[in-house]
Each structure stands twice: as C-alpha cells, then as structure tokens.
MIPAKE-417561 format. One record per residue: residue number from 1; residue in one letter; y, z, x of N, C-alpha, C in turn. Coordinates in steps of 0.1 Angstrom, whole numbers. Atoms other than C-alpha are relative to their C-alpha. Last residue first. Layout:
% residues N
(NUM,'a',(Y,Z,X),(Y,Z,X),(Y,Z,X))
...
This chain:
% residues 72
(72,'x',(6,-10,-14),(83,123,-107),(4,10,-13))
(71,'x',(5,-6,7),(81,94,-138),(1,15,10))
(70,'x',(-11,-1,10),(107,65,-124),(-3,17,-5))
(69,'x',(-10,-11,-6),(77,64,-97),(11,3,-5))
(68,'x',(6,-17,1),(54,47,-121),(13,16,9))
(67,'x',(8,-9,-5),(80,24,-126),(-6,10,1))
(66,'x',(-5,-11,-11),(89,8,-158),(-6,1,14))
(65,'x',(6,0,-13),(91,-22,-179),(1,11,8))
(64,'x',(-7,4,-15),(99,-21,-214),(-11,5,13))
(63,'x',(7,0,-13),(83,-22,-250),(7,-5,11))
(62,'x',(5,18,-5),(106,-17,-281),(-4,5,18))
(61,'x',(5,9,8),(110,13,-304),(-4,-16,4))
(60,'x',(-8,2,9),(138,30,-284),(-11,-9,-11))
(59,'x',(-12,-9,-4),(116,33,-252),(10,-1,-12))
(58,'x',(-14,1,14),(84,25,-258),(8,9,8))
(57,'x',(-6,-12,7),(66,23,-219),(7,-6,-12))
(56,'x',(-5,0,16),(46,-4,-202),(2,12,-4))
(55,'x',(9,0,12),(36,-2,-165),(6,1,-12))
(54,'x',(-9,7,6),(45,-12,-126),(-5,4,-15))
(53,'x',(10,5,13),(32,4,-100),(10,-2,-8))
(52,'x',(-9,7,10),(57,10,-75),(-5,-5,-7))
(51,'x',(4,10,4),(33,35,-50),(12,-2,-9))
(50,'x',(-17,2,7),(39,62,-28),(-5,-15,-9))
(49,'x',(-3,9,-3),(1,81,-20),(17,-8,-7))
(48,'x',(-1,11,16),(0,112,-22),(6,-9,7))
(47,'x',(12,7,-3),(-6,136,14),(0,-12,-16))
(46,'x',(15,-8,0),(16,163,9),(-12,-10,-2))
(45,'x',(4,-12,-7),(45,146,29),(-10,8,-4))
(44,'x',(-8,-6,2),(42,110,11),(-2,13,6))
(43,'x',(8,-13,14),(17,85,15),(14,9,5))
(42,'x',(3,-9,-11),(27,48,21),(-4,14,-7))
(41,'x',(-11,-5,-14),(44,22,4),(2,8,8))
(40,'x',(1,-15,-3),(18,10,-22),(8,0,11))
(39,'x',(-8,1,-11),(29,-19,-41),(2,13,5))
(38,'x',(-2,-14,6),(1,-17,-68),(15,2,5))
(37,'x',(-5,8,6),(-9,-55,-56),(6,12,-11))
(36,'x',(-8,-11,6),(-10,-47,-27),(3,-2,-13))
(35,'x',(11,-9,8),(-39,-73,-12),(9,15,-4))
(34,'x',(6,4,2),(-15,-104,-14),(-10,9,-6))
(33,'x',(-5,0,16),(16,-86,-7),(-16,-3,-7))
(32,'x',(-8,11,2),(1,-79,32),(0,0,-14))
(31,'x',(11,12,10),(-12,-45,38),(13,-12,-7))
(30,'x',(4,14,-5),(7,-33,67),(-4,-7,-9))
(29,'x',(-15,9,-4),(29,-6,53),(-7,-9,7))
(28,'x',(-6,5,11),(-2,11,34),(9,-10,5))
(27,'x',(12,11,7),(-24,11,68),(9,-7,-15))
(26,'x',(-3,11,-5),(6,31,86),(-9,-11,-8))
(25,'x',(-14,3,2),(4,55,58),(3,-10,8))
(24,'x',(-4,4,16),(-32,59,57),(9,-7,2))
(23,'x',(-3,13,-1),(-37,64,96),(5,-5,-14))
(22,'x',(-5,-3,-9),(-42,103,96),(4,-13,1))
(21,'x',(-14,-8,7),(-61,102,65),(7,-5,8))
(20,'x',(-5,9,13),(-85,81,85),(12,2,-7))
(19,'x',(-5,14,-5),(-82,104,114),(-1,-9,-6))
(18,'x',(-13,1,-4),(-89,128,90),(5,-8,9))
(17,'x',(-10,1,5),(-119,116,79),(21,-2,-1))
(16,'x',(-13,-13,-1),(-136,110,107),(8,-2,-9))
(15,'x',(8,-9,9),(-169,83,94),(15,15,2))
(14,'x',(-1,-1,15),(-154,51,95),(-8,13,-3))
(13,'x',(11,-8,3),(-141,54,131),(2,-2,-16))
(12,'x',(10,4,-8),(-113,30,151),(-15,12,-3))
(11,'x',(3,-9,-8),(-83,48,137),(-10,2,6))
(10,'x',(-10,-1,-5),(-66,15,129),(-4,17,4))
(9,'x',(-2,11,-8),(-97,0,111),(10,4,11))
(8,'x',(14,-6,-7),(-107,31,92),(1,-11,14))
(7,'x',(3,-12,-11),(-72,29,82),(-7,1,8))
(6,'x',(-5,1,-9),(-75,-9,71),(4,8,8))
(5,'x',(10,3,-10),(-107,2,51),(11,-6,13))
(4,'x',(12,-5,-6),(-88,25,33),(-6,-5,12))
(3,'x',(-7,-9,-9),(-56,3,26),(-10,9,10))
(2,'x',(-6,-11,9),(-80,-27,14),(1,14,13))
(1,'x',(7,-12,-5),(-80,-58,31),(5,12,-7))
C-alpha cells in the first residue's frame, strides 16, 4: 500500500487533505519493507518527507553508495 493511500486510510476520508497530511507520518512508519522501497521514515517538522534513498555519487573518481539524507 502506498503511504498516501494508507493515510487516507488512517484518517478515514480521501477527500480532507489535512487530515491526510495529518496522518502521513504515522502511514510512513507502517508501510511494510515490501512497499518502501525508498525507505521513507516519516515527515519531518516542516512537512518533508524523511527518506534513505539510496543513489550513486563520484567521489574520488570511482562510483559509491550514498544517502540521499548524507546531502542536507
């Protein structure tokens, strides 16, 4: 299930946004590994989402692994 629709699911309306908003963050910390595949960990005090995305950087001439969150 996707984080959205398991808000919409946990604040029992798909049309109030902010009570959507308002649920986000619990919705990130449920979604099972399966449909995370970004590894989102909820939203942050101005409303962004936390994520451990994972992505390709040069770093000395050779390709490594980073997180997006490495980048704040």
């Amino acid at each position: 299930m996707h984080a959205t629709a398991l808000a919409m699911k946990l604040a029992g309306t798909v049309t109030d946004a902010a009570a959507i908003r308002a649920n986000l963050d619990k919705a990130m910390k449920q979604l099972p590994a399966a449909a995370n595949p970004n590894s989102l960990d909820g939203v942050d005090e101005r409303g962004g989402s936390l994520a451990d995305t994972r992505v390709a950087v040069i770093e000395g001439g050779k390709v490594k692994e980073r997180a997006l969150r490495e980048f704040k």
